[in-house]
DSSP file (Angstrom, degrees, kcal/mol; ACC not computed):
  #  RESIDUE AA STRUCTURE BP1 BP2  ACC     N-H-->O    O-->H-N    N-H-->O    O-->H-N    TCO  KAPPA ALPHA  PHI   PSI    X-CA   Y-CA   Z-CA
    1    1 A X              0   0    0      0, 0.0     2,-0.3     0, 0.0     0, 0.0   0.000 360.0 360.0 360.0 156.8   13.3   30.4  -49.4
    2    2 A X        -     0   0    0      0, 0.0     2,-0.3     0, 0.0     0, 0.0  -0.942 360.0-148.4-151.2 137.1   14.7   28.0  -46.6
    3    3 A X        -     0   0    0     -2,-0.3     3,-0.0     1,-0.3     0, 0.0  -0.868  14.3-119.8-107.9 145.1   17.8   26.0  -47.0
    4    4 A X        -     0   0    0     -2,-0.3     2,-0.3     1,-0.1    -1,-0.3   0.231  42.6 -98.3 -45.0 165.5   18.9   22.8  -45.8
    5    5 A X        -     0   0    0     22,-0.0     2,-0.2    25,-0.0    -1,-0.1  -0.980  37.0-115.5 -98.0 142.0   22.3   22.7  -43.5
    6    6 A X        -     0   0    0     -2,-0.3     5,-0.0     1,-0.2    22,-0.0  -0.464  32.9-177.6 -60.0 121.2   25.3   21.8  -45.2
    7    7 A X        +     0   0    0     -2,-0.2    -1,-0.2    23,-0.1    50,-0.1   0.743  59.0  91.4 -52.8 -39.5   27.0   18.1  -43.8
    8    8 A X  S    S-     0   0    0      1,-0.1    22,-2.8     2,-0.1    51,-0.2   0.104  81.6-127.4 -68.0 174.8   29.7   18.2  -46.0
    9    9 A X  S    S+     0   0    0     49,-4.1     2,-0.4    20,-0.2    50,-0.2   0.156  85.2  69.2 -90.3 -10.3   33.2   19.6  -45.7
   10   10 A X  S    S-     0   0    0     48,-0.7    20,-0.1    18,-0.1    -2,-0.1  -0.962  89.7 -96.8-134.6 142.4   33.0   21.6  -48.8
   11   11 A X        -     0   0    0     -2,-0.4     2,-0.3    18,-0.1    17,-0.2  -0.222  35.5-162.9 -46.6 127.2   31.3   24.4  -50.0
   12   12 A X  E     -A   27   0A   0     15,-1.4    15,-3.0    16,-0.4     2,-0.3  -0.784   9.8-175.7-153.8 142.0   28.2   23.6  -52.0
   13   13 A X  E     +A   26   0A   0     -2,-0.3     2,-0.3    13,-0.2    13,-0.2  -0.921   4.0 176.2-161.3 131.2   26.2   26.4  -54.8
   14   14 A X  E     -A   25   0A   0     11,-0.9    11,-3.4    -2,-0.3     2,-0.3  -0.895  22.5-129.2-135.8 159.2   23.4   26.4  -56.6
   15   15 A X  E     -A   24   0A   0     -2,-0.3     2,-0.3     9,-0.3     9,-0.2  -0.711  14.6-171.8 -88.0 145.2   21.1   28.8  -59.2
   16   16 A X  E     -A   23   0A   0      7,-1.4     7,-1.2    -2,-0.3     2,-0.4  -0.893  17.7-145.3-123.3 150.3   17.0   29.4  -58.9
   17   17 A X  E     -A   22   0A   0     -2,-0.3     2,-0.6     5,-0.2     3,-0.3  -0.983  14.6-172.6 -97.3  96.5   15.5   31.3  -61.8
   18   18 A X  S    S-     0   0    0      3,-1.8    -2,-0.0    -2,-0.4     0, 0.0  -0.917  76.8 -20.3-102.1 105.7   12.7   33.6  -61.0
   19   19 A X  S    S-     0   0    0     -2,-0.6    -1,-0.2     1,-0.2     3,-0.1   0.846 124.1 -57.4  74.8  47.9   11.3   34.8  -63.9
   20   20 A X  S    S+     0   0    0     -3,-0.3     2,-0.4     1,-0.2    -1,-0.2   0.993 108.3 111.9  30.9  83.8   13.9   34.2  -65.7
   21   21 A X        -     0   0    0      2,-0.1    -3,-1.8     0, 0.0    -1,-0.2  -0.894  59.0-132.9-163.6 126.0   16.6   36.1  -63.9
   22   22 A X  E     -A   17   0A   0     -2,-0.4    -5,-0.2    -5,-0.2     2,-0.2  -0.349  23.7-179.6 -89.0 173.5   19.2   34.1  -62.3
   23   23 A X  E     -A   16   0A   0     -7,-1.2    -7,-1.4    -2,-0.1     2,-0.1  -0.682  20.0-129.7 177.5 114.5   20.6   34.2  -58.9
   24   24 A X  E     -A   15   0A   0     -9,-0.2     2,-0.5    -2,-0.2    -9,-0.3  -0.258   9.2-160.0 -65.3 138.9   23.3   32.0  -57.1
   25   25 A X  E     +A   14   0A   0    -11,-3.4   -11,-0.9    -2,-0.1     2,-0.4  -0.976  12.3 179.7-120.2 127.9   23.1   30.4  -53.8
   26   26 A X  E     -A   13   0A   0     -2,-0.5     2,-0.4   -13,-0.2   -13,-0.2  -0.951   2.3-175.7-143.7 132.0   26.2   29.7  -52.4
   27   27 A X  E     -A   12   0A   0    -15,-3.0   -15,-1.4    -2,-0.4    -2,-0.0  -0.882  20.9-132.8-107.1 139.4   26.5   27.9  -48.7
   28   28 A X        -     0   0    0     -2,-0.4   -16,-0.4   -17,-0.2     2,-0.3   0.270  31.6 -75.1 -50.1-162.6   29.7   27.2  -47.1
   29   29 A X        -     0   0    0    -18,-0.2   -20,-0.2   -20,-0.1    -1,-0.1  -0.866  34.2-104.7-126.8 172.0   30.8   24.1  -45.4
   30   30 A X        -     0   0    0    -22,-2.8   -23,-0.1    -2,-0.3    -1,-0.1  -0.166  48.9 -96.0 -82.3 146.0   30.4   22.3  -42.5
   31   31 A X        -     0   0    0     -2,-0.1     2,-0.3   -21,-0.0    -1,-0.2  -0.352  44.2-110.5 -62.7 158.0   32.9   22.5  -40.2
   32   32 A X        +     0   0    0    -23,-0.1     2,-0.3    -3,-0.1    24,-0.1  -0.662  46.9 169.9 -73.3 138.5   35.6   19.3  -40.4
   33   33 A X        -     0   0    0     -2,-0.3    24,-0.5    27,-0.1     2,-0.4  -0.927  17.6-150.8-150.4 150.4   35.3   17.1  -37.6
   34   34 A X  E     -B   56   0B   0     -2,-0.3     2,-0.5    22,-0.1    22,-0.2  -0.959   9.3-161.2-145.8 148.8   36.4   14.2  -36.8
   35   35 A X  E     -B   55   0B   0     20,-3.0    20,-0.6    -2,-0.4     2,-0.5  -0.917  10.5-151.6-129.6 121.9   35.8   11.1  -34.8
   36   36 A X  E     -B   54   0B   0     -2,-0.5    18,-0.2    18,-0.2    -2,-0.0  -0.713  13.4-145.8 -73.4  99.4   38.1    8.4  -33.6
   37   37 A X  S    S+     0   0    0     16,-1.4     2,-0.2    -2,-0.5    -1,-0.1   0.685  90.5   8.0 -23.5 -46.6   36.7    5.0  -33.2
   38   38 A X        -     0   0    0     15,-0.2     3,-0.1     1,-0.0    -1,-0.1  -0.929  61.3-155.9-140.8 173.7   39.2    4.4  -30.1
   39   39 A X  S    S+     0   0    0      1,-0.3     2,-0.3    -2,-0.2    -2,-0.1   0.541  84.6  26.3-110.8  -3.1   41.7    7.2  -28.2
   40   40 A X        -     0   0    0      2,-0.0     2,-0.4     0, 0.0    -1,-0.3  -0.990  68.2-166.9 173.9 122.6   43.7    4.7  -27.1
   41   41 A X        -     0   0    0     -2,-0.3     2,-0.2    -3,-0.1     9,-0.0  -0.956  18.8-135.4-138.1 166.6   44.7    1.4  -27.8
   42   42 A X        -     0   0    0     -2,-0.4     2,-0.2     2,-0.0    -2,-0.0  -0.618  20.8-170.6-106.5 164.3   46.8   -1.9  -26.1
   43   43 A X        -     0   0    0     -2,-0.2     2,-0.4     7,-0.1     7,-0.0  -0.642  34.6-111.6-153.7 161.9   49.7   -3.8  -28.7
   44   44 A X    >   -     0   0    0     -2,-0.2     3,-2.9     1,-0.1    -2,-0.0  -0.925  29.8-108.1-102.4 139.0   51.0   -7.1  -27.1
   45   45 A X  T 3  S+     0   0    0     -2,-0.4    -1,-0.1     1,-0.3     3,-0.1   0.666 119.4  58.1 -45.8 -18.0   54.7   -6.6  -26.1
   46   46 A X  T 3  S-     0   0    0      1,-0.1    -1,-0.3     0, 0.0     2,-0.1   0.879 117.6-121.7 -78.9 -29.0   55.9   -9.3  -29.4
   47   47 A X    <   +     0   0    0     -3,-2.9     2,-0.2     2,-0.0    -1,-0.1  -0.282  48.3 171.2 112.5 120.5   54.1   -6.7  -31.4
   48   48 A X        -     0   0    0     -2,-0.1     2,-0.2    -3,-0.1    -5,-0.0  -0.875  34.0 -78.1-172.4-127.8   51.2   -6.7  -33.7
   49   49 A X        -     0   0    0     -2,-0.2     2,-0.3     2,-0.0    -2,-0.0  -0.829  32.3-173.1-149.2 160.6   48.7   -4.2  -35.7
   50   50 A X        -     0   0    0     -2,-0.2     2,-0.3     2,-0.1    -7,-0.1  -0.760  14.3-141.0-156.9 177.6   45.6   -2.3  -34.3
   51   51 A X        -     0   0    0     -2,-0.3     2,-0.6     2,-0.0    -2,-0.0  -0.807  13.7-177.5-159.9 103.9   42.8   -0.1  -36.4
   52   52 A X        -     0   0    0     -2,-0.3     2,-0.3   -15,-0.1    -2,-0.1  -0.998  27.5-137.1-118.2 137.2   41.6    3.0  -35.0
   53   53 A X        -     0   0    0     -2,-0.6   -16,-1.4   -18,-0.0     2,-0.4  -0.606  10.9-151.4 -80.4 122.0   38.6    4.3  -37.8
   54   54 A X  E     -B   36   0B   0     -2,-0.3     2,-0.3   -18,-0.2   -18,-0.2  -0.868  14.2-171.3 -99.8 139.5   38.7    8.1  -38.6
   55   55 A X  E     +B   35   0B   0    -20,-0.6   -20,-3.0    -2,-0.4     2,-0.3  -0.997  13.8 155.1-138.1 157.5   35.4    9.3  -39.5
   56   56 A X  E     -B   34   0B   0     -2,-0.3     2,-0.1   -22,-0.2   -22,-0.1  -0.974  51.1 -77.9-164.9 154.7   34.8   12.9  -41.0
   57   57 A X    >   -     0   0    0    -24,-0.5     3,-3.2    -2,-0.3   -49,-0.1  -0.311  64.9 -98.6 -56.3 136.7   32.1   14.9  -43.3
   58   58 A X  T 3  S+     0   0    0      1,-0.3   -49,-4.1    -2,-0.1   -48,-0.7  -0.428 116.5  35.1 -60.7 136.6   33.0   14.0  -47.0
   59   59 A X  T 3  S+     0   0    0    -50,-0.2     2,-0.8     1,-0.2    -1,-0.3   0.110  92.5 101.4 111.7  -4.9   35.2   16.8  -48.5
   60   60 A X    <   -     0   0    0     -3,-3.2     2,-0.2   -29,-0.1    -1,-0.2  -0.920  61.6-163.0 -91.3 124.8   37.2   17.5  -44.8
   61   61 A X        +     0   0    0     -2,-0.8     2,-0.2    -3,-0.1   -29,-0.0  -0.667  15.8 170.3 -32.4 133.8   40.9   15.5  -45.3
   62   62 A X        -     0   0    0     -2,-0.2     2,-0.4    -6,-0.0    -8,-0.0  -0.846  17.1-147.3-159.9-169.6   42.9   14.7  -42.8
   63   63 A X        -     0   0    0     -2,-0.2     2,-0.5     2,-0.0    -2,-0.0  -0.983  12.2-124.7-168.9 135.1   46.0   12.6  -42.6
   64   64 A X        +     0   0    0     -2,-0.4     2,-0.3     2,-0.0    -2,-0.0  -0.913  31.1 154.7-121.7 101.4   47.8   10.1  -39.8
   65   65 A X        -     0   0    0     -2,-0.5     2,-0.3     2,-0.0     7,-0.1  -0.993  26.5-133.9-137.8 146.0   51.4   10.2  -38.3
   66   66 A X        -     0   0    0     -2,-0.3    -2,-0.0     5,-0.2     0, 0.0  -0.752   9.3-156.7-113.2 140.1   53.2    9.1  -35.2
   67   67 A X  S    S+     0   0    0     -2,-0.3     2,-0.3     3,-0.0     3,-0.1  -0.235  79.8  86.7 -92.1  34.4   55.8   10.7  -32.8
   68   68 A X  S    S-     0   0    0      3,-0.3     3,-0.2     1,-0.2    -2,-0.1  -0.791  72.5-149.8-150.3 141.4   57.1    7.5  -31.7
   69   69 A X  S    S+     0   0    0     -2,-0.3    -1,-0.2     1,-0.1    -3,-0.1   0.852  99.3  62.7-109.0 -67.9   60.1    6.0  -34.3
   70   70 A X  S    S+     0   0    0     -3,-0.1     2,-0.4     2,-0.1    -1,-0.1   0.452  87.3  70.6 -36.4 -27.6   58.3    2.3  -32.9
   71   71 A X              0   0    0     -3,-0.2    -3,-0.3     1,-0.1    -5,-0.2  -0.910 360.0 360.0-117.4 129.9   55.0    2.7  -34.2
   72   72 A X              0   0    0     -2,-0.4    -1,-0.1    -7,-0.1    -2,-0.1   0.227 360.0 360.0-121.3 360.0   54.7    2.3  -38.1
C-alpha cells in the first residue's frame, strides 16, 4: 500500500476491506504554515488601509493582531 502526503492541516482517515476484514488508516496532518504576501508594508502619513494576504493549508487557523494602539 502507498499513501499520498497529507496537504491539509488536519488529520485525515480512511478504511480498506480485505477480504472482508476492515482496517483503518489514519494519517496525521501537515504541519501549519503560513505565508505572508508582504513582511512589511508603507501607510501614507494622513493614513489609509493596506492588505497583507495570509495563506495556509486548509484546516491550520490562525488569527491577526497588532502591538501598536495606531494600527486597527
Amino acid at each position: 500500500m502507498q499513501v499520498a502526503a497529507n496537504p491539509d492541516g488536519t488529520a485525515r482517515q480512511g478504511d480498506i476491506i480485505v477480504n472482508g476484514q476492515r482496517a483503518r488508516i489514519r494519517q496525521d496532518a501537515a504541519a501549519c504554515r503560513f505565508e505572508l504576501s508582504a513582511t512589511e508594508q508603507t501607510i501614507p502619513a494622513g493614513g489609509g488601509t493596506g492588505r497583507i494576504t495570509v495563506t495556509a493549508p486548509t484546516g491550520c487557523a490562525w488569527s491577526a493582531q497588532s502591538d501598536a494602539a495606531w494600527v486597527r
